[in-house]
MIRO-82765 format. One record per residue (C-alpha): residue number from 0; chain; x, y, z. Coordinates in Angstrom, 3 decimals. Layout:
residues N
+-----+------+----------+----------+----------+
| pos | unit |     east |    north |       up |
+-----+------+----------+----------+----------+
| NUM |    A |        X |        Y |        Z |
...
+-----+------+----------+----------+----------+
//
This chain:
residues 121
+-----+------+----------+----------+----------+
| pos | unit |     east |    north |       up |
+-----+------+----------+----------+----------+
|   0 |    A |  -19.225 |  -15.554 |   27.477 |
|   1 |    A |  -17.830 |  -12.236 |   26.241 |
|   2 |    A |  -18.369 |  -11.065 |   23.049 |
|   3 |    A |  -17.125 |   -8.261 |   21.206 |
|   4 |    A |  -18.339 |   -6.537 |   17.929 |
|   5 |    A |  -17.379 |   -3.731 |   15.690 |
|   6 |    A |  -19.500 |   -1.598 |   13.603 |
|   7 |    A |  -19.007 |    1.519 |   11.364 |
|   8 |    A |  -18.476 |    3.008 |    7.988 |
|   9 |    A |  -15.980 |    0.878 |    5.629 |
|  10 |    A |  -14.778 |    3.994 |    3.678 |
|  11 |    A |  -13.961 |    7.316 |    4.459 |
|  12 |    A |  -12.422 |    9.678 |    2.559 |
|  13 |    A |   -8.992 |   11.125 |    3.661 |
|  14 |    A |   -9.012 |   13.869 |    5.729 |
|  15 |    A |  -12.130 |   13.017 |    7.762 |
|  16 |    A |  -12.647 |   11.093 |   10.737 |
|  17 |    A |  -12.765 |    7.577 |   10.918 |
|  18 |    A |  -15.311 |    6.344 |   13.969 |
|  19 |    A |  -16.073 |    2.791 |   14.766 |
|  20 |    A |  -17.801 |    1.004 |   17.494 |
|  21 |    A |  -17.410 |   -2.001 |   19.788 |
|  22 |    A |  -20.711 |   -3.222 |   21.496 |
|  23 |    A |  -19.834 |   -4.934 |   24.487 |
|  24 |    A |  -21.958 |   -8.399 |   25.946 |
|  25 |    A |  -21.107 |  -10.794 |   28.239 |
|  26 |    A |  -19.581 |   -8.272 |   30.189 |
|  27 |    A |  -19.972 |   -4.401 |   31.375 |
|  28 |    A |  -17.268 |   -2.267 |   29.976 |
|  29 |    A |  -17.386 |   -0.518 |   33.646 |
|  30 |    A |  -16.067 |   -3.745 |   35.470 |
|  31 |    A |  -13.121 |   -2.395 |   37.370 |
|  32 |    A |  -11.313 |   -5.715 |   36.666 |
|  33 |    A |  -10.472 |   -4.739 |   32.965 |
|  34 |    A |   -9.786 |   -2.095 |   30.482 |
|  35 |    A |  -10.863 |   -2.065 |   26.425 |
|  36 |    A |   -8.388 |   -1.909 |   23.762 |
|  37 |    A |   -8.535 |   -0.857 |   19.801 |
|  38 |    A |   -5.786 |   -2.416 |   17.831 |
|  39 |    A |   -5.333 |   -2.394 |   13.992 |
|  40 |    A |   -3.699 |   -4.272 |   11.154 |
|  41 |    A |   -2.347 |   -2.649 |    8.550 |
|  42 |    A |   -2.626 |   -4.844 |    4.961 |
|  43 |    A |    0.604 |   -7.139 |    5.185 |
|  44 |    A |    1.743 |   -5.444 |    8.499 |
|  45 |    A |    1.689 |   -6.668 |   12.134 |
|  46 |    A |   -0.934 |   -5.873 |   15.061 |
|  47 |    A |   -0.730 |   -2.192 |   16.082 |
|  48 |    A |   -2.260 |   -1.388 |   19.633 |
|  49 |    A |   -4.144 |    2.217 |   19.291 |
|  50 |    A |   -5.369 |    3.086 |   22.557 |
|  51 |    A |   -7.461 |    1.654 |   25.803 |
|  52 |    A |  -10.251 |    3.285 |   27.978 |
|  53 |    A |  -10.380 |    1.879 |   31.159 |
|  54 |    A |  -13.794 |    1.373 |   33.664 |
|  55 |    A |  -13.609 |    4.791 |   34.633 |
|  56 |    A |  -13.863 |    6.272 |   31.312 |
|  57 |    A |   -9.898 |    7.525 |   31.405 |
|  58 |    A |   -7.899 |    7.017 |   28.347 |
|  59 |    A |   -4.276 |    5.658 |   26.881 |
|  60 |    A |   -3.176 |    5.922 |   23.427 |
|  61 |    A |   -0.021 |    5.000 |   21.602 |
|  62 |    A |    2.555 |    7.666 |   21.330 |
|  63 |    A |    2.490 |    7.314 |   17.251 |
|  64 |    A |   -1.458 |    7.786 |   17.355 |
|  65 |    A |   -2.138 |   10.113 |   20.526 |
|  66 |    A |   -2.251 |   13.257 |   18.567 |
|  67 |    A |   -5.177 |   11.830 |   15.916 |
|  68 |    A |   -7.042 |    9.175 |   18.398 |
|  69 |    A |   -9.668 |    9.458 |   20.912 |
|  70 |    A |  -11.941 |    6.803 |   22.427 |
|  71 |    A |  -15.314 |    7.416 |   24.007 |
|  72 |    A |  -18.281 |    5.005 |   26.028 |
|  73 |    A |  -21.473 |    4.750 |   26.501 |
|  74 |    A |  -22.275 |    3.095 |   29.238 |
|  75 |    A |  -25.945 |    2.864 |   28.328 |
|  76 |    A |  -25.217 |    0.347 |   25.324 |
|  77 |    A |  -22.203 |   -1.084 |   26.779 |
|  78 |    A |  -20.106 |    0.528 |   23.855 |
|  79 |    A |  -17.066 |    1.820 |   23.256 |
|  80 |    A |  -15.990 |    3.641 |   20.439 |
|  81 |    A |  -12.638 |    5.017 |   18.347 |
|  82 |    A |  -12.215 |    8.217 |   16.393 |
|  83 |    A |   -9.631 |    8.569 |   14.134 |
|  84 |    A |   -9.196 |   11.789 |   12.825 |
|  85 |    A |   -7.023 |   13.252 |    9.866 |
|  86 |    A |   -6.816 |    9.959 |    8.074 |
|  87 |    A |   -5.053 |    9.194 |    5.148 |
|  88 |    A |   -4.930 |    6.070 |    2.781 |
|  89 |    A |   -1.872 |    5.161 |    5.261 |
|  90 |    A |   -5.038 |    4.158 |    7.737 |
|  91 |    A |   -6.227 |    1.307 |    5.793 |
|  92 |    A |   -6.199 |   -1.640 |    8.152 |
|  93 |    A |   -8.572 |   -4.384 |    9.127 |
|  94 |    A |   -9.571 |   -2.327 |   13.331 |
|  95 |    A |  -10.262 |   -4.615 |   16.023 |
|  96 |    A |  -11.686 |   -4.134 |   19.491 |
|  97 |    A |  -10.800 |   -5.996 |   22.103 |
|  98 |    A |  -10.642 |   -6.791 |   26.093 |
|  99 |    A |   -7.477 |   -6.913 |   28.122 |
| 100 |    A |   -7.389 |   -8.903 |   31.075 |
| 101 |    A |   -5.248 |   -6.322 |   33.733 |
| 102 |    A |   -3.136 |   -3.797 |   32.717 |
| 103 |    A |   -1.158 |   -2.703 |   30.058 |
| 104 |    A |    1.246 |   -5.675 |   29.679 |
| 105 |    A |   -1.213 |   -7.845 |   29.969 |
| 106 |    A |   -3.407 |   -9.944 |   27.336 |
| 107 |    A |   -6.279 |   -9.139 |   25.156 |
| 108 |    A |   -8.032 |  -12.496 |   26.132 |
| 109 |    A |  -11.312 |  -11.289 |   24.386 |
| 110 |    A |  -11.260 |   -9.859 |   20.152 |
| 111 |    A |  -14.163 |   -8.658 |   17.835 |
| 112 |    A |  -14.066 |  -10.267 |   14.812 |
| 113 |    A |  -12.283 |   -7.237 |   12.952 |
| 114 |    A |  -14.176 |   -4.789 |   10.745 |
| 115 |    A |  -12.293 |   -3.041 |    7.486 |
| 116 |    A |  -11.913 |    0.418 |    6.720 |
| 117 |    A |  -10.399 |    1.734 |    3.619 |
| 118 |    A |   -9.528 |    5.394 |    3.099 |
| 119 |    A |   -9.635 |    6.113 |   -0.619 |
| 120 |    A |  -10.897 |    9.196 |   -2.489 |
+-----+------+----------+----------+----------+
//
């Protein structure tokens, strides 16, 4: 079955950039079929959707994030990872990876377990 993981740095300091990664088994993150997602939680807010890179290695982020995010692979480790820059304490949020199914609209069938990263001084 597929599983997803995240991995990184649970504090960084504001300003800097925050980079996590998603290892990828179960499945190849270059399966035409579907496209991988970060999405992030802020403490006692909803789900925010951050961006998805697709098989191909192209890239979609949310217009509120576009500006600060980025999202690169490597295709040797079956990874994909997020980089954050700029970040303030307004960052704070439990980050998940995750697979979705087809296209934008549709679900993210498959979820990491969620990693926390605080951005504090």
């Amino acid at each position: 079955q597929v599983q997803l993981q995240e991995s990184g740095p649970g504090l960084v300091k504001p300003s800097q950039t925050l980079s996590l990664t998603c290892t990828v088994s179960g499945d190849s993150i270059t399966t035409s079929q579907y496209t991988w997602s970060w999405i992030r939680q802020p403490p006692g807010k909803g789900l925010e959707w951050m961006g998805v890179i697709a098989y191909d290695g192209s890239t979609y982020f949310s217009p509120s994030l576009k500006s600060r995010t980025s999202i690169s692979r490597d295709t040797s480790k079956n990874q994909f990872s997020l980089h954050l820059s700029s970040v303030t304490p307004e960052d704070t949020a439990v980050y998940y990876c995750a697979r979705r199914s087809g296209g934008l609209g549709s679900a993210l069938d498959y979820w990491g377990q969620g990693t926390h990263v605080t951005v504090s001084s």
